[in-house]
N, C-alpha and C positions, 0 to 999 in steps of 0.2 A: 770507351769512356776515358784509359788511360791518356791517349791520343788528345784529348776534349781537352783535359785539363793542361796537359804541357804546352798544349798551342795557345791557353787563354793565359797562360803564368807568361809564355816567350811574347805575346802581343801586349802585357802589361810590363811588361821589363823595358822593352824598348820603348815605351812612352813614356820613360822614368829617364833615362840616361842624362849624365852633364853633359855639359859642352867643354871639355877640358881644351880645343881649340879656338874656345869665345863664342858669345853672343850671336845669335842670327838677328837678322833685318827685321823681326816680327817683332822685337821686343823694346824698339827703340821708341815709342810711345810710353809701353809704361813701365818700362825701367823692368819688370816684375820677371825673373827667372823661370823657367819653366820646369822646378824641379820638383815641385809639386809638396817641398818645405815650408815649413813657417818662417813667418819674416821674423828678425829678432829685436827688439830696442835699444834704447841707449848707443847710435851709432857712435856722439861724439866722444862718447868716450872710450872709444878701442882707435876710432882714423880723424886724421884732419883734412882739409881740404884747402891748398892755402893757393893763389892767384899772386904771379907777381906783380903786377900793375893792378890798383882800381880806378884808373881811369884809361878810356882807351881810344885810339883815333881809328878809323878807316884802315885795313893793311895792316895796323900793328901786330906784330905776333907778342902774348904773353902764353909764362909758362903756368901751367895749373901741374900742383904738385899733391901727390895723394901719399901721407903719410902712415903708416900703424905707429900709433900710441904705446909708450912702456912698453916696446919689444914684441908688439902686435906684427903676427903677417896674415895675409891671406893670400888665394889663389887664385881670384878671379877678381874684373871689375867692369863695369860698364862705364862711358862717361860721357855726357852731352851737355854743349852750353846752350842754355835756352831762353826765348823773349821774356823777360821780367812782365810786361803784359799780357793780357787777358789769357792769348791765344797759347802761351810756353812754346812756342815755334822754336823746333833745333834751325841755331843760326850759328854762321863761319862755319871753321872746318878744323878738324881737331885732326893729330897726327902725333906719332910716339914711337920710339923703336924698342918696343917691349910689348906692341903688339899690335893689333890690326884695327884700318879705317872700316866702319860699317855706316846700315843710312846715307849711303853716297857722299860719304865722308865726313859726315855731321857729327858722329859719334866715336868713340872708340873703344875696342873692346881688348880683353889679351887672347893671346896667339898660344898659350900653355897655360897648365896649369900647375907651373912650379910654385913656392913660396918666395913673396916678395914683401920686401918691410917700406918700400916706398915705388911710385912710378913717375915720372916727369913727363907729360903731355903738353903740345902748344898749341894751341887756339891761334887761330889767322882770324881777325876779324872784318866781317865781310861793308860792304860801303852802305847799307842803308836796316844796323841793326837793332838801335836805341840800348838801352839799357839791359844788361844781360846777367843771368846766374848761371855758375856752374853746377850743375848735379850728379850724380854719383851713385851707382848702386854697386858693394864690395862684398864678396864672399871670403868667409875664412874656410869653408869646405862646401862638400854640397848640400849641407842639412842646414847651413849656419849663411844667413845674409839678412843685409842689409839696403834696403829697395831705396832711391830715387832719392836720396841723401842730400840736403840741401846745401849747396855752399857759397859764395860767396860773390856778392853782387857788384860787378863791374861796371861801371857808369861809363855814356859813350859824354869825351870831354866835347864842353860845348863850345 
């Protein structure tokens, strides 16, 4: 019986674990952490989300920059620019040296789970993507996030 329950506590612990090496490929639809936490409110006011370009051609790279607010950090984030239409199709290709391409490059996620007060990411934008948003989902620990964070809508220049 002892045996019963240590195997059903060790097969609930590993379906509990973070990803302190980022995100898998399972989660780039819907942003949504698998930590089995509550999501928390009020993103805009702990991060911001800020694009330097809103308008953008073919090829251009812009940087999307993820800030903590009054001395905010967290440890984790996901990030994907997606079609402002219907479908939110992850479009271009994001990239960052603070952590890793997921989604065959669509997304990105971090590589550790140190604390960081901001991240710098760039967006490639690819040749046929119309209008796009950036999104975001940021964790300040594993109990504590914030899913699929709306940011900031890049118009393709006409």
């Amino acid at each position: 019986m002892d045996c019963a329950l240590v195997l059903v506590a060790l097969l609930c612990a590993t379906g509990s674990w973070a990803y302190p090496s980022g995100a898998p490929d399972s989660v780039c639809g819907s942003m949504i952490p698998g930590h089995g936490a509550q999501l928390d409110s009020d993103p805009f006011q702990q991060f911001s989300i800020v694009a330097s370009q809103s308008k953008y051609d073919p090829g251009d790279e812009i940087t999307v920059t993820i800030s903590g607010l009054d001395d905010s950090i967290f440890e984790g984030y996901l990030v994907e620019v997606r079609s402002v239409s219907g479908n939110k199709k992850i479009l271009g290709q994001l990239s960052t040296n603070d952590g890793k391409s997921i989604c065959n490059g669509g997304a990105v996620t971090h590589s550790s789970d140190s604390a960081k007060s901001s991240i710098e990411l760039q967006w490639t934008a690819p040749d046929d993507a119309g209008d796009v948003q950036v999104w975001a989902t940021v964790l300040t620990s594993y109990a504590h996030w914030w899913a699929a964070i709306k940011g900031p809508i890049i118009r393709l220049r006409s």
